[in-house]
N, C-alpha and C positions, 0 to 999 in steps of 0.2 A: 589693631582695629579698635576704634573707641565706641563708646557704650552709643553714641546718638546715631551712626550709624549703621548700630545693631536695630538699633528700636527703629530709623529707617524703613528696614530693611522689612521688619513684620508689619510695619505699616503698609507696606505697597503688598507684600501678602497675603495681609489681612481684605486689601481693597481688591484683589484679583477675586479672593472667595465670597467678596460681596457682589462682585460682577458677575462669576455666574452662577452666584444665587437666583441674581436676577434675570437674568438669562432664563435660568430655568421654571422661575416661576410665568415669564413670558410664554416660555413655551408649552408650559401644561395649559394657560390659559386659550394659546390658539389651538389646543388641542393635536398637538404633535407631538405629544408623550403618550395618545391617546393609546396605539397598538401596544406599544410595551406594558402599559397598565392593564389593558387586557390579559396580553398572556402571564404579568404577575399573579391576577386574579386567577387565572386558570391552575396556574402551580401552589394555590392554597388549596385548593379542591384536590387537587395528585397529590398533595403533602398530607391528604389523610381527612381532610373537614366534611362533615357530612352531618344531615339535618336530621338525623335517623327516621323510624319510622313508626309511622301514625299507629299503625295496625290496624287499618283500616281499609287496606287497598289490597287488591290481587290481582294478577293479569290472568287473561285466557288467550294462550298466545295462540294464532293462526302460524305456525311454526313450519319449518323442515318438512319435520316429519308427517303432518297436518296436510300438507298440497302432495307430500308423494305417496300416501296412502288415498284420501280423497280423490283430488284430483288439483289442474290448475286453476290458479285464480283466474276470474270470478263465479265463483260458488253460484250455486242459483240459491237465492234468497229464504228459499223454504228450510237449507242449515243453517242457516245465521236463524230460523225461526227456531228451530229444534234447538241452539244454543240456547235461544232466550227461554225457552221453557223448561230447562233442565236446569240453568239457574236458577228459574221463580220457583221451581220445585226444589229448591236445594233452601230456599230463602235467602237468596242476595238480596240485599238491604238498596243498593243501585244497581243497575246494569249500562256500561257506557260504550256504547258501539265509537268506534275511531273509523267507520266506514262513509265514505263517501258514495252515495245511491241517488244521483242525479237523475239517473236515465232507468226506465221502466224495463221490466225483462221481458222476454217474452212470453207468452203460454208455452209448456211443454207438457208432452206424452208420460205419465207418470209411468212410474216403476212397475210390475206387476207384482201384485200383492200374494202371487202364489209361487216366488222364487224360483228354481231352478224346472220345476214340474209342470209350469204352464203352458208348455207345449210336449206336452207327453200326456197330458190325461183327454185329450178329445174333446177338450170344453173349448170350443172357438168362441160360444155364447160367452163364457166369462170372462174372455178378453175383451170383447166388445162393453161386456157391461161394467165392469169393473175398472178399466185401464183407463180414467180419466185424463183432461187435459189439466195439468196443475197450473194457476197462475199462483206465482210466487210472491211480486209484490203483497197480493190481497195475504195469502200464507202468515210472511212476516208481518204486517200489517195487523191482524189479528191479533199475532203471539204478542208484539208489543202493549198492545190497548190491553190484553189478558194484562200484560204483567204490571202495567200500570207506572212500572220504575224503570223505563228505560229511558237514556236521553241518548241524540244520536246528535248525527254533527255536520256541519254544512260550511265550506270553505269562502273565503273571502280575498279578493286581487283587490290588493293595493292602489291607493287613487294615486297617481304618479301625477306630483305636482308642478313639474316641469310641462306635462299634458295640457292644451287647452282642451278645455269644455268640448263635450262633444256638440256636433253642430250635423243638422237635418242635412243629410246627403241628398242626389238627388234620387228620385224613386226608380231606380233602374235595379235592373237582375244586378247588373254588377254591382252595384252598389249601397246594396241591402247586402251582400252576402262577403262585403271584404273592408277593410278601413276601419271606420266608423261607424260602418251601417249596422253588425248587430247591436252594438250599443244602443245604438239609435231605436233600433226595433224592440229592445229590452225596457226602454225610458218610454215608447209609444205606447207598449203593451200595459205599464204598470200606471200611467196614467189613463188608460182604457176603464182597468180594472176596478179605477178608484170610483171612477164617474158610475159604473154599469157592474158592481159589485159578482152579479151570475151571469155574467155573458159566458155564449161556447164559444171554444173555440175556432168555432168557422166565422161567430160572429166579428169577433177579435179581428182575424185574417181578413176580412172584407173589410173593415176598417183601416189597416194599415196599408194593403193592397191588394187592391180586390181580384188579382187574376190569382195571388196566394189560394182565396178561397173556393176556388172551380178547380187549380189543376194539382196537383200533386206534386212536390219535386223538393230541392235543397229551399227554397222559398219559404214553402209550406213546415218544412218541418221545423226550420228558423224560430218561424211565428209560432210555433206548438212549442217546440222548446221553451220560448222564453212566454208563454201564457204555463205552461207546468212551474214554471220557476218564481212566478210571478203567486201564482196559489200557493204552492208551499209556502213564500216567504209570509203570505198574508196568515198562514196558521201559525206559522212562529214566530208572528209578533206580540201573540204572548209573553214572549220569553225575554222581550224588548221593552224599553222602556222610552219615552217621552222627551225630547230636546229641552224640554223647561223641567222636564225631573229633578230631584237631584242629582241624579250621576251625570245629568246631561249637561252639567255645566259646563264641564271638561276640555280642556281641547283636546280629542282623541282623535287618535287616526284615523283617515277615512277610508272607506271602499271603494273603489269604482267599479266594483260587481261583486255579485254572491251567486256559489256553486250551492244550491238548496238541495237535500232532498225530494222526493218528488212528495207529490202531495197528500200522499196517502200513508207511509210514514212519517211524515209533520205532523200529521193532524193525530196520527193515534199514540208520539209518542209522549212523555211526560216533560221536554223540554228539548230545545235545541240550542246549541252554543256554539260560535266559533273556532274552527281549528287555522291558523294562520302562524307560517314560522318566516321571521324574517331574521334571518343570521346578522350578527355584527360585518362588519366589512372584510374580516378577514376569515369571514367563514363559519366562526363559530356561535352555536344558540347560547346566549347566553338573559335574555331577557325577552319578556312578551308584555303585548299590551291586552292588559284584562279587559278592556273595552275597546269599542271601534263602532266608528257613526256609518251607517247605510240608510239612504233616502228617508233622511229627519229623524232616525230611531237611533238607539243606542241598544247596543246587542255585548253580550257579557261573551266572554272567554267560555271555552266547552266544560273546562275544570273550576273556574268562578264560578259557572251554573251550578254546576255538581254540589261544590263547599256549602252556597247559598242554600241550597233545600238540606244540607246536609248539616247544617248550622241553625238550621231555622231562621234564615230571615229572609222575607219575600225579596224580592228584586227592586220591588219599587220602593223600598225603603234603605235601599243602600247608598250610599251618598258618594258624592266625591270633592273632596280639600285640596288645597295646595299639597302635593308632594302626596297624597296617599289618599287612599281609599276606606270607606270605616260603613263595615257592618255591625250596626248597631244590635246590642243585645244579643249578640250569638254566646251559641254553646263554647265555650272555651276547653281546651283539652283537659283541666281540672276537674272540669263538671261542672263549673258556675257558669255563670254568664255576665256579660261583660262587652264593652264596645273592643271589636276586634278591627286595628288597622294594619293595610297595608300598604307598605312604606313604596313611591315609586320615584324614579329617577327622572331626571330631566326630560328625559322624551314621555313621560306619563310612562315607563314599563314598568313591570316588575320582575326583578330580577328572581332567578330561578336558584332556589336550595335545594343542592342535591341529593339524593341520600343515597352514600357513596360507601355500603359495607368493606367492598373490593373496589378491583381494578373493572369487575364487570359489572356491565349492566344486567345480565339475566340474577345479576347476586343482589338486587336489589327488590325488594317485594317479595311475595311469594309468587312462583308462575306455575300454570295448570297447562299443559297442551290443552288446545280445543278436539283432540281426538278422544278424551280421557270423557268430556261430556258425550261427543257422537257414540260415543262405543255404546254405552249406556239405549241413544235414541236407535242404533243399529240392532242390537238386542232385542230391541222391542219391537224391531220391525219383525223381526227374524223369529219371533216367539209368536206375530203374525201371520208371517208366511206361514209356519209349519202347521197353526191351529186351520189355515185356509188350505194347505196343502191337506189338511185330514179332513178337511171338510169337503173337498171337491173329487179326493182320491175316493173317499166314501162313497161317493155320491154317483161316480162314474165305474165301481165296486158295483156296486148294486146295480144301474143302470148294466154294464156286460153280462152281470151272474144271471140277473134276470130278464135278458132279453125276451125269453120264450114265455113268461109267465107276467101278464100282464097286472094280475091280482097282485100280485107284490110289490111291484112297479106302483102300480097306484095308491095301494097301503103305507107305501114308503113316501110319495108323496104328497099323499094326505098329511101325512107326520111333518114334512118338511114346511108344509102352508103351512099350519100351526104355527111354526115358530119364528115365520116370517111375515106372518098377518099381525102386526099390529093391534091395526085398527079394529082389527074383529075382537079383539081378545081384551078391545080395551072395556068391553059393554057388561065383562064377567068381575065378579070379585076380585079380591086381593088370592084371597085361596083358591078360588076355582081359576084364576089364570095360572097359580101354580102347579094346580095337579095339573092341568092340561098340557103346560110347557114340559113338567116333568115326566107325562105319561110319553107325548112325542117324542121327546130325547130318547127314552128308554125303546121307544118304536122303531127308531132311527137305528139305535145303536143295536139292535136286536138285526134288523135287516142286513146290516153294513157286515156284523160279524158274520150273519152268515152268508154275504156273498165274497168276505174274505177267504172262508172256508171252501168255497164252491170253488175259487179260484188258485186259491193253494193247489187242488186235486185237478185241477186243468194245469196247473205249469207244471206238476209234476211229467205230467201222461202226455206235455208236450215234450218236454224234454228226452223224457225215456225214448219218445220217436224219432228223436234230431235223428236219428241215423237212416230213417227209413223216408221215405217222400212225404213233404210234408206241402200245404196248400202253400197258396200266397197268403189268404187271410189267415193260415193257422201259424206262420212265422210273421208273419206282421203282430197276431196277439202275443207271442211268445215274446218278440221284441220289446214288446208294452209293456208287459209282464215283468221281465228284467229290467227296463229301465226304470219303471219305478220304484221298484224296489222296496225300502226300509215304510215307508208309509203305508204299502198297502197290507206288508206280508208282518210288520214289527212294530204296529201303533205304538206299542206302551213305549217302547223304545224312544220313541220320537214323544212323548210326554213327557216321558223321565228326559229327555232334551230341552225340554220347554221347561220344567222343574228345576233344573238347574241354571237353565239362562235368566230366570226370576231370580233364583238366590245372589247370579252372580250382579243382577240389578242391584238389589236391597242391599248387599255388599258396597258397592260402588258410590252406593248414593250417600251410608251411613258413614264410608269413607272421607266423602267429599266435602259433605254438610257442614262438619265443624271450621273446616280452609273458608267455606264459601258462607253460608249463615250470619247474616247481616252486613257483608263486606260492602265495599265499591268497587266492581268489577271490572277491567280496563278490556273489552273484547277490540285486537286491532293485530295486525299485522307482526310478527318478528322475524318472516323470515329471509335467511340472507340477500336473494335475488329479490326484495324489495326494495321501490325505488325509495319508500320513504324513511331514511336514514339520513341523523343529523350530525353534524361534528359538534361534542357539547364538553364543559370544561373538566368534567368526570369522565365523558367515556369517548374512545375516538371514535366511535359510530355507535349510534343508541339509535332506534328504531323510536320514532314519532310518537308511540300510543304512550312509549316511557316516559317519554318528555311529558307527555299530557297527565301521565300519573305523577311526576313529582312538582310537576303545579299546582297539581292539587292536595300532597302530601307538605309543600309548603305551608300554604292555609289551613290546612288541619294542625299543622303542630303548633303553626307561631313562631315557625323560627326565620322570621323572615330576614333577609341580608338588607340592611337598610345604609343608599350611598350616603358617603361621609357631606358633608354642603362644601361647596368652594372655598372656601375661606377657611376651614378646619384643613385641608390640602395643603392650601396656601402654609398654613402657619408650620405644618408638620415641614413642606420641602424649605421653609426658612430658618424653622430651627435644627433641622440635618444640615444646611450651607452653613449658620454659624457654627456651631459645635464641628465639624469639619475642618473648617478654617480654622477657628480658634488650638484645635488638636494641631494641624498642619503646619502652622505657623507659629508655634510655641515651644514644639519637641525639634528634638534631632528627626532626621530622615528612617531611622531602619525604628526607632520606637514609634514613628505615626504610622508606620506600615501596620504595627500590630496592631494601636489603637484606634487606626481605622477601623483596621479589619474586625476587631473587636465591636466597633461603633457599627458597622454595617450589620456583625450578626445578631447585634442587640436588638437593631430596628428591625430586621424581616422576622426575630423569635416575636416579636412583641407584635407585631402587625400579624402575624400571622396564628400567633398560639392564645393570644387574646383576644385582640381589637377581632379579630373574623373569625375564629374556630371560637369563643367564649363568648362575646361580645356581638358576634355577626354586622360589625359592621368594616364595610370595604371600604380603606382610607389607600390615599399614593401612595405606591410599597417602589413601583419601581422607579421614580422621578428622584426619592430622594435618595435611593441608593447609587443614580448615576451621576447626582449630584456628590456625593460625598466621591465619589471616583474621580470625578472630576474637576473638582474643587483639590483632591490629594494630587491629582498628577498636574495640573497647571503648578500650585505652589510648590511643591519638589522640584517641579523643572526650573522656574525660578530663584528658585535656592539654591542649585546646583549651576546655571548658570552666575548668579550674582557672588555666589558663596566659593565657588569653585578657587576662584584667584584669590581672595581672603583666607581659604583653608591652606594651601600651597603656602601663604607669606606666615601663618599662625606655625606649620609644620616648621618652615625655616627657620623662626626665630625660634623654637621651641628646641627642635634637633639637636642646636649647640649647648644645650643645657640640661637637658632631663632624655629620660630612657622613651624611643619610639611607642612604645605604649603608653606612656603618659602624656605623650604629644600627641599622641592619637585621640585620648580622653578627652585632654585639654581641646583641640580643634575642632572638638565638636559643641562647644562652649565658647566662642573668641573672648565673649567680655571679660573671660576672665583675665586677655591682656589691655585690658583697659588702661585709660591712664585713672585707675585706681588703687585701694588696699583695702586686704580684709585681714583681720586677726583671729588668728587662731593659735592654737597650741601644738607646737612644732618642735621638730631636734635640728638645731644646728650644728654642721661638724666644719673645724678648720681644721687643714693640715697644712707643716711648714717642715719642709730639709737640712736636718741640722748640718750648720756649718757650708753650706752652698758658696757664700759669697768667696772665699778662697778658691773653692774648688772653682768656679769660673773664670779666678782670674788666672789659675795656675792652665786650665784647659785652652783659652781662647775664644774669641765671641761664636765664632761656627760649629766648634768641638760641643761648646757647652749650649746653645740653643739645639743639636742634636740628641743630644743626653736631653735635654732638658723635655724636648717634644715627646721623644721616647717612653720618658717615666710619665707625664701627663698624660698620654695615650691610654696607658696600660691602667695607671690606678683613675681616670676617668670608665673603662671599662667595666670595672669593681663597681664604681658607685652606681652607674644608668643602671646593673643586673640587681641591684636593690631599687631600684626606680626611685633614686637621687633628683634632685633639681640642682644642678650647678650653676650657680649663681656666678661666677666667676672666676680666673685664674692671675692669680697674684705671685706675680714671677715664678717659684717652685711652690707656692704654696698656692691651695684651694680652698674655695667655699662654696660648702654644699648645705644643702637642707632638708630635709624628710616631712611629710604630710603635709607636703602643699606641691603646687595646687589642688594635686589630686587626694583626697580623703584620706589616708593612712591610718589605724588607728593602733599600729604599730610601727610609730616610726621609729621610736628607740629602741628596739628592737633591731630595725632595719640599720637603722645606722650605726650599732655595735658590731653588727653582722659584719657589714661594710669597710668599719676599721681594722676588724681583725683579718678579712683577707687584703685589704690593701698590706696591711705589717707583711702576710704571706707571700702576696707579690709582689713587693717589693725586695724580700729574700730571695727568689729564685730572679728579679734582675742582677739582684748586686751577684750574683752566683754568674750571672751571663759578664757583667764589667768587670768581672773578676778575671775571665778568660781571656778579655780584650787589654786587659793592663789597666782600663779604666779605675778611678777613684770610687771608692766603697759610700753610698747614701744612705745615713738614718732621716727616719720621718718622726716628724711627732703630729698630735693628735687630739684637739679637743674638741667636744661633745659636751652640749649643755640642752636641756629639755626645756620649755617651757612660753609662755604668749610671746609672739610676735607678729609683726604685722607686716604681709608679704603682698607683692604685683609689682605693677610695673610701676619706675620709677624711671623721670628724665621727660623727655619733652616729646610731641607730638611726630617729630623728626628724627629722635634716637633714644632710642625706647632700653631699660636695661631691669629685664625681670630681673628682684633682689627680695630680702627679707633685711627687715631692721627693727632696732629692739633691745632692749636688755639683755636676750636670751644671746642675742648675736653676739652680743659685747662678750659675754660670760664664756662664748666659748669661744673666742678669739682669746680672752686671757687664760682661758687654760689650758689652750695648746702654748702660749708662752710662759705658764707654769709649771709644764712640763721639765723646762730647763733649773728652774730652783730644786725640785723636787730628784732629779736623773731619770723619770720618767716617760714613757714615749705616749700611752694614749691614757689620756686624765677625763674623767667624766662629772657632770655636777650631779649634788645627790635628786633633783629632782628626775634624771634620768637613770639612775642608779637602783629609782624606786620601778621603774619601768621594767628591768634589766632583771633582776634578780627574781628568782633562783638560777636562770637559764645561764647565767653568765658568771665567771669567777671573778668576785672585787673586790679591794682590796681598800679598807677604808683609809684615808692619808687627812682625817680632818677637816679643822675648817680653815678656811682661808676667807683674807680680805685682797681681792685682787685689785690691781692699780685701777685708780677713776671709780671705784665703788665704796660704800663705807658699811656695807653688811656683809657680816661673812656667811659664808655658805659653805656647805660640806662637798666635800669631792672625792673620786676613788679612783684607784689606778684599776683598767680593766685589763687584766691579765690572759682572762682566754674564756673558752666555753665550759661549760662546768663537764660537758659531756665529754671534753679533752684535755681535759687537767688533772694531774696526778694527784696524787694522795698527799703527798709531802705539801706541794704548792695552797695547798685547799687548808692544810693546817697549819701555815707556815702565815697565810692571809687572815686568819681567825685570830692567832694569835697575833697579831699585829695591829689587828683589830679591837681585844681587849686589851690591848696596850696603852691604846691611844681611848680608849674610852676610862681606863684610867688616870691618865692624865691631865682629860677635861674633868674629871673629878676631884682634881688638885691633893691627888694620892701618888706624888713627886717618887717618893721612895720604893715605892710598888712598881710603878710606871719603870722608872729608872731600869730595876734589877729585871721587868720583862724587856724590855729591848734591849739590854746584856746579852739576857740570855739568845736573842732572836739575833744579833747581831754575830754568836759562833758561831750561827746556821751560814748566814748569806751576811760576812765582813764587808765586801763592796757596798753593799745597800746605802743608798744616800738618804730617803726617805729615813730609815734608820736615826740613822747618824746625826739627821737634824733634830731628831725626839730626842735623842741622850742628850746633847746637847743644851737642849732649854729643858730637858728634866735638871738637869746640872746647876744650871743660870736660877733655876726656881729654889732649888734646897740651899744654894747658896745665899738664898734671898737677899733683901726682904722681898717678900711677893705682894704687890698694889693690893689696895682694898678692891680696885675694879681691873684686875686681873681677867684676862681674858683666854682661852683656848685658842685662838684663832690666831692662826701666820700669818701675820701684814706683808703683803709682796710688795717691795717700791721697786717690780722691772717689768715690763709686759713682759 
């Protein structure tokens, strides 16, 4: 396969990852990556990110436990009043009702304030007088204007902008009361209100339709309804700001209705703010809009309200900009002050930080059950009752003991005027209304005791009679007698009750103080069988009031998520498609797997543990990660289609020459069959069959290409288990090469290996032709280390991977120096230098081999040093300083050691050639430029 189309080939890869780069920057743009980006963003919040907390917030949750000890929702308004005052006594710094009180309650029958005993003491009078009707509204309505710091909250529906306008129906029953009409009736009323500021409401109702105003019915209470809705909204447009304000510049959502409070808590509490959740599309909360336009005002978020007095900056001084919102000069969480923005998204929201300790939401904030405050107002009801219970048991003590004695009677309630005369007592001193109050009590409680005593010795003396006939009135008192019991017969008792429900007060409150004291309160719902529960990206159901406290635990800290702009997306999912592609289309297939995969979890650690958990800002996590998915699998499939038949023809050519795993390496590389060459430093080895050409004439052309295939088989086996590159076969003889293509950086090594067991099996063949009758094969063998320059060579049509070179030549002549020397495997000493220690060799000089004119040193490789004898290893040393005497022109030395080497081993030819020219030299004369070196004239 040639190099241009290689390059080809990443060009059309390269242009698939540009394709759907572009693809995918299309598609983030029409916003069809939108849902996956969400639930990306969702899974940075699971993955741990969280905005932590202000310390500034605590909830009072209306919980479980809350509705099955109290009772069910909806409370009459006079607890939510006792809430708010056992905060303001606790000193909460805000108090934030998350309740919704559209509609007025009714009057009811209050509780009696003498507990369990109000119908057992015969005071039917103090029922009458005491058991008021409570209205509740007015109740809470109060507690708040006391506390001065509460804001509550009034909901808003959505202007549905697919809706036209509402338009005047016509004035029929039916038609005020379904459609459009109460809208109608709502836009009538509030345009009423504007013109006629104190109209009543019957005036109202006669204006919109006047049978409203005479009869009673769904009509009537239409028009009431929306003149109560229409007054609250006018009190909490303090809380609102002006179309030409500055926040009003905005284009903020709009309403087309507000659920207000009724008008009696609007007007007493210290602000009002909107509660409105509109989920993303697929469900979950993940942003709000801090503003929203209703009829020409601009009305702040429940939790913006809150931040804003909580920050100090009025309302009418907060502005709004392209992209965010900027309270000027607020308190910053350092404690300085400083313009505080908040950053909003495309639709004007702002997105919500959530502060996410756990997996739960009740692990967020500190939460208080709302029972932990009622217990507290229960207490004190109950420390109530009992002083009322000792006040009316007394009272009706004394009235039985002294029936018959009117003087005591009237003494006693002389004592009682006293201390229920006021007015009288207001005309006396500071001191003289004390001794007089003080003298009455002591008159009172002198009376009381003693008609406790009088009655003690009556239950006794009735009791002692149960057995004998007793009246109706004297078991009717005996009855009274025992049921009341502990009040009348164990005052102190019931004091030391009252004694300890103070301490266990003063306890409670000291306990609470420090949670609650200066906080911002969230009073709202949590519990489970409530419907207001959100899917949010922190918790799979969080209860609405949570939501509203980490709106407002955003703006408190600062740690706002601000969205990344279009064009910073843009460039993030363009530079993930090229770094993709460029990985994709540059590596092999199983390393872009990793370096994808690696590239993928670079970009979601980095997206996700800086840009948003550090950083807080929310960039495309999931576009460019399906981008890189998909940009890896189109180009692999590509490559695998286009490459597939390319690889097949690289394996084939490859096969006949080098070992399956080097052709495995190599084909995943093709250029490296280019029609190129690269050089590097390599071992060549040739080997050639001594004396063959007899033996095939004497065999036959069939006998001897079956011999012939045979041994080629066998010593081709040798060399591919050294991962060989077989260059080619030349009749009985081969050429091979080590480190190339593939990297070796022991090739000579590899290729000493290689000769030594070809010599091996090639022994156990001739051992098998030895059984067949066949002719006996020696091989010879040369090995030369060093640059040449290897690929393919030949033309576009027949291609022949080779190496050539000097080092080639060097070792073709000295597998045919083998034969001058009787040598079978001859190595040059540049690989020699490779070789040693691991290898036993045997130094034979230098030589000048045919066609070259420098001589070079070479060794006969003998064997592994780790299996070569002792004799052999000193038999090669000594042969070695033989010949190094020699090149040192010490003839007569030289001489008498290869004498002596040659008693060892007479056959030795190598030998035989050094006595020889030691001989030729002492005989001289010897050249001035005399030389070491063997000139060979034979390949």
């Amino acid at each position: 396969m040639s190099t241009s189309s290689g390059r080809k080939n990443r060009r059309i890869a390269f242009s698939i990852g540009l394709l759907i780069t572009g693809l995918t920057v299309l598609a983030y743009s029409l916003g069809l990556l939108d849902r996956l980006e969400r639930q990306a963003y969702d899974a940075q919040f699971m993955a741990g990110a969280s905005a932590g907390d202000s310390g500034q917030i605590i909830h009072i949750d209306i919980d479980d436990g809350s509705l099955e000890e109290i009772g069910r929702w909806p409370w009459p308004r006079a607890k939510i009043a006792d809430v708010v005052d056992v905060l303001s006594e606790l000193d909460a710094g805000s108090i934030v009702l998350d309740i919704i009180m559209p509609e007025p309650q009714e009057p009811r029958l209050a509780d009696s304030p003498y507990g369990k005993h109000y119908d057992l003491i015969g005071a039917e009078r103090f029922l009458v007088e005491q058991r008021q009707f409570v209205e509740d509204d007015r109740v809470l309505s109060d507690a708040i204007r006391r506390s001065g710091r509460v804001f509550v909250s009034m909901h808003f529906e959505p202007e549905d902008p697919s809706h036209p306008a509402t338009r005047a129906p016509d004035q029929t029953p039916a038609n005020l009361l379904t459609g459009e009409g109460p809208a109608y009736v709502r836009r009538r009323v509030a345009e009423f209100l504007r013109e006629q500021p104190n109209a009543r409401p019957a005036e109202v109702a006669h204006a919109i339709y006047e049978q409203a105003a005479t009869e009673a019915g769904p009509y009537q209470d239409l028009i009431f309804n929306c003149y109560r809705q229409c007054v609250a909204l006018r009190a909490m447009e303090r809380c609102s700001v002006g179309a030409s304000s500055p926040m009003g510049g905005a284009d903020w959502s709009r309403a087309a209705n507000a659920v207000a409070p009724i008008p009696a808590i609007a007007e007493a509490a210290a602000g009002t703010g909107f509660v409105y959740f509109k989920p993303d599309p697929d469900g979950t909360m993940r942003a709000i809009p801090p503003m929203m336009q209703y009829e020409g005002r601009v009305y702040p978020q429940l939790a913006l309200l809150v931040a804003s007095r909580q920050l100090d900056v009025p309302l009418d001084r907060v502005r709004a900009e392209p992209h965010r919102i900027v309270l000027p000069q607020a308190k910053l969480p350092d404690g300085g002050r400083g313009d505080l923005l908040i950053p909003l998204d495309d639709q004007n929201r702002m997105l919500i930080n959530w502060d996410r300790p756990t997996a739960a939401w009740h692990e967020a904030f500190k939460h208080l059950s709302v029972r932990g405050l009622l217990a507290i107002v229960r207490n004190r009801q109950l420390i109530q009752e009992k002083q009322n219970q000792l006040t009316v048991v007394g009272e009706e003590a004394v009235r039985r003991a002294f029936a018959q004695s009117s003087a005591e009677l009237t003494g006693y309630a002389k004592a009682a005027k006293v201390l229920r005369d006021r007015a009288g007592l207001a005309a006396l001193s500071k001191d003289q209304r004390d001794a007089a109050e003080a003298l009455a009590k002591a008159q009172m409680v002198a009376y009381e005791d003693s008609a406790r005593e009088i009655l003690k010795l009556q239950h006794a003396a009735l009791r002692a009679a149960q057995g004998s006939e007793l009246t109706a009135d004297q078991r009717a008192t005996l009855q009274w007698l025992e049921d009341v019991g502990e009040p009348l017969f164990e005052p102190s008792q019931v004091q030391t009750e009252i004694s300890n429900l103070r301490r266990t007060i003063a306890i409670d409150l000291d306990s609470l103080r420090p949670f609650v004291r200066d906080k911002i309160c969230f009073v709202g719902s949590t519990a489970t069988g409530a419907s207001d529960f959100v899917l949010t990206p922190a918790f799979p159901q969080c209860p609405g009031v949570v939501v509203h406290s980490n709106i407002l635990n955003t703006i408190l800290t600062g740690q706002f998520i601000q969205p990344a702009p279009a064009w910073l997306n843009v460039l993030a999912i363009v530079l993930c498609g090229l770094l993709a592609t460029a990985i994709t289309a540059g590596v092999g297939p199983r390393l872009s797997v990793v370096l994808v995969l690696a590239t993928m979890a670079a970009v979601a650690a980095f997206n996700m543990l800086v840009l948003f958990a550090q950083w807080r800002l929310w960039m495309v996590l999931a576009g460019p990660l399906l981008l890189v998915v998909m940009a890896w699998g189109f180009i692999v499939l590509y490559r695998w289609l286009t490459e597939a038949r390319q690889r097949r023809w690289v394996m084939s050519a490859l096969a006949s020459y080098t070992s399956p795993a080097v052709a495995n390496r190599i084909s995943e590389h093709p250029d490296l069959l280019a029609l190129k060459g690269e050089e590097r430093v390599i071992t060549c080895m040739f080997t050639d069959l001594k004396g063959f050409t007899p033996i095939s004439e004497r065999l036959g052309p069939e006998r001897t290409v079956a011999l012939l295939n045979r041994y080629l088989d066998r010593m081709s086996e040798v060399l591919l288990r050294y991962e060989a590159t077989i260059s080619k076969f030349m009749g009985d003889g081969i050429f091979a090469f080590f480190g190339a293509p593939d990297v070796r950086i022991d090739h000579a090594r590899r290729s000493a290996g290689a000769a030594l067991d070809c010599r091996e099996e090639l022994r156990q063949f001739c051992r098998e032709l030895d059984t067949e009758g066949a002719p006996q094969l020696a091989m010879r063998i040369g090995i030369a280390t060093g640059p040449a320059i290897f690929g393919n060579c030949g033309s576009s049509r027949k291609l022949d991977y080779t190496a050539i070179g000097d080092t080639v030549n060097l070792a073709s002549r000295l597998e045919g120096a083998n034969k001058f020397f009787g040598t079978w495997i001859m190595v040059s000493g540049a690989a020699a230098d490779e070789l040693d220690p691991e290898f036993l060799l045997r130094p034979l000089g230098r030589i000048v081999v045919v066609g070259k004119g420098e001589a070079v040193p070479v060794f006969e490789l003998v064997d592994r040093m780790s299996e070569s004898a002792d004799a052999d290893r000193c038999w090669a040393d000594g042969f070695g300083a033989a010949v190094r005497l020699y090149s040192q022109r010490q003839f007569d030395a030289a001489l008498a050691a290869f004498e002596t080497l040659r008693t060892d081993r007479p056959t030795d030819k190598p030998t035989a050639i050094y006595i020889d020219r030691c001989r030729a030299a002492i005989a001289g004369p010897v050249a001035a430029d005399w030389s070491d070196a063997i000139v060979l004239t034979e390949k």
